[in-house]
N, C-alpha and C positions, 0 to 999 in steps of 0.2 A: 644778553638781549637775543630773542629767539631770531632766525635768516627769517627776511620776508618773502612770504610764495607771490608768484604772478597771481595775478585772477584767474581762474579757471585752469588754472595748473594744478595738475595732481601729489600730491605728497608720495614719496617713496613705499608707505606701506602701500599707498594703494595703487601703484604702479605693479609692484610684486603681488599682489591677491589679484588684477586682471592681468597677468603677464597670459601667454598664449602659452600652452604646453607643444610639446611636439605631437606629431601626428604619428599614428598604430595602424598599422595591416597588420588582419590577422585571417590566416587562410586556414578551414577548418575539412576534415574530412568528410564529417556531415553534412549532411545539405539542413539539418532540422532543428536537431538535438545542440550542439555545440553551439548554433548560430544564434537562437532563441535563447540561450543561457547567457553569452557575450554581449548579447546586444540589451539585456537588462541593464550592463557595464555601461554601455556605449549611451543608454538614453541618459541614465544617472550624470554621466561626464558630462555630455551637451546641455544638461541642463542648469549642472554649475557653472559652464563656460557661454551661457547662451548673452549673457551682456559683454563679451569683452570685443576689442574691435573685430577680431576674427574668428569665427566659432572654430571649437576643436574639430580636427581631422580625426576619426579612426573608422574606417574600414573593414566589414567583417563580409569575408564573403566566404560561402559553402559552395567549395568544389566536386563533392560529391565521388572524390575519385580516391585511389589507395596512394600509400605512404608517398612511393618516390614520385610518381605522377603529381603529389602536391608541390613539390619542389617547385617541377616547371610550370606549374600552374600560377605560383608564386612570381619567377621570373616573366612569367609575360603577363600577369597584371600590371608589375610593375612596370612595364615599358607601353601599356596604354593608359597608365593614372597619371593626369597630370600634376598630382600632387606628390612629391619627395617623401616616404614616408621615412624617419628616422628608427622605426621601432617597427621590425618584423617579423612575426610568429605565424608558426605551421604547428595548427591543432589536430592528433592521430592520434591513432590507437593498437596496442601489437593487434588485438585482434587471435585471426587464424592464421595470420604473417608467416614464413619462415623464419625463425630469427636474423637468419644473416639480410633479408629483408626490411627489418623494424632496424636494425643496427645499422647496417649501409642507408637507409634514408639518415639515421639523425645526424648520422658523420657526414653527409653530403649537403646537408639543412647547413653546420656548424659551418664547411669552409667558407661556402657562399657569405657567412654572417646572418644566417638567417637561425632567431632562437625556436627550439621546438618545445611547447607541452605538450608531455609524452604521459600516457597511460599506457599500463599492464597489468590488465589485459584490456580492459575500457574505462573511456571519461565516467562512467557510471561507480568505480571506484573511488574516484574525486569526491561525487554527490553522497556515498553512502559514508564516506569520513567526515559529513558533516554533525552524524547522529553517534558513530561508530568507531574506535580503530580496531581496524582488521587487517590482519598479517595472516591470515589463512589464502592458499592462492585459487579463489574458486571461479566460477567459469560466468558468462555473459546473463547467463539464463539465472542463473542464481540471485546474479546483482539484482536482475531487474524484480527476481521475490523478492529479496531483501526489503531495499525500496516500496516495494508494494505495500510490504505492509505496513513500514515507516509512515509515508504519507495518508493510507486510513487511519491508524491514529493517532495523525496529525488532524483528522475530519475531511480529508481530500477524499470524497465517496469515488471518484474512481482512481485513485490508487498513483501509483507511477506511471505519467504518459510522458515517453522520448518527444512525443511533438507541440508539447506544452508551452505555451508562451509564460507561463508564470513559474519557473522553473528557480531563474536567479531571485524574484519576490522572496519565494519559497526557502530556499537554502541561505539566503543573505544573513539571517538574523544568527546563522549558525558557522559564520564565514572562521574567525579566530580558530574554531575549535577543528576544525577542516584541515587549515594551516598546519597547526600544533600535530596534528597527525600524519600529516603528508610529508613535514621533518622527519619526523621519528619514524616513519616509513623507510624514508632514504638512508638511513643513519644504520637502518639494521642490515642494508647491502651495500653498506659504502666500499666493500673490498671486491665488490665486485664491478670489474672493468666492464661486459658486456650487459647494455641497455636490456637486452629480451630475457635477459636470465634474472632481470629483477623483480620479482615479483612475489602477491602483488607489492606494485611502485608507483607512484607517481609524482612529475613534478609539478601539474599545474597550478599550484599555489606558487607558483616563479612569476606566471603571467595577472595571474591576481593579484597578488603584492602589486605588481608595477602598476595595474589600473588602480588598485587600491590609494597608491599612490596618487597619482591624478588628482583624488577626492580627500587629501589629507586624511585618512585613517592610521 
């Protein structure tokens, strides 16, 4: 004989399909680029979560400032959000960094407990594993040709724009294959100890997976 429910009492699955997830900060070095990509993540999430009793918490805010200066940027949002965030990432990029630069922030991200997605040499690496893998370690300017011309013949008449709001739209449908490459990216300098000497590398597919997650994928 099946346990009888109360009236207007939820059954277990559906107690677990609106459970609340925890809340994401994620502090980005961009002020444009990073934050307009994230927050395609960020709309997608609250919109799965928009009937549960508390909508999801994530946070994305563009500091605008270099590696280690996002650290602290990081610690005093945190000390004016009144929300706890459980899950916090600092999005950068080597860039023109020193290396001992890119390397002393991610070891100074890690004591805090704060995780980093890390590009070498830019997020722009990420976006072009979505069409691409490439282990050639070529320079800023390049990615942004590459891209170029990736999204014209995709029909995108003006090309790759860093300040695109349609950026995650754009790349979503190509997310798996991004991933599959951003492994086997890492996999070909795993003997290598120092973050700036990897390249190119990247691990943002660490912070995707986990929004990923969020959305059962």
């Amino acid at each position: 004989m099946a346990a009888r429910r109360e009236p207007g009492r939820k059954n277990r699955k559906e107690q677990i399909r609106k459970a609340k997830p925890s809340g994401h900060l994620i502090v980005t070095e961009g002020i444009k680029t990073e934050t307009n990509y994230f927050n395609g993540f960020k709309n997608e999430i609250n919109e799965k979560y928009q009937d549960t009793v508390q909508s999801y918490t994530i946070d994305i805010h563009g500091a605008g400032k270099e590696t280690l200066r996002i650290i602290e940027e990081i610690e005093d949002y945190k000390r004016r959000s009144p929300h706890i965030f459980e899950h916090i990432w600092a999005v950068f990029d080597k860039d023109d960094f020193p290396p001992a630069h890119f390397d002393n922030a991610i070891h100074s991200a890690h004591k805090k407990g704060i995780k980093v997605a890390w590009s070498n040499e830019c997020i722009e690496l990420w976006f072009l594993l979505h069409f691409a893998y490439l282990d050639s370690n070529i320079n800023r300017q390049q990615y942004y040709s590459r891209l170029d011309n990736v999204f014209k013949n995709m029909g995108i008449q003006e090309g790759y724009n860093k300040a695109s709001e349609r950026l995650y739209e754009l790349l979503k449908p190509h997310q798996d294959k991004a991933i599959r490459h951003a492994q086997k990216l890492r996999k070909t300098h795993s003997e290598m100890s120092s973050f700036s000497k990897k390249a190119p590398c990247t691990n943002v597919d660490e912070l995707v997976c986990e929004l990923r997650g969020l959305l059962h994928y």
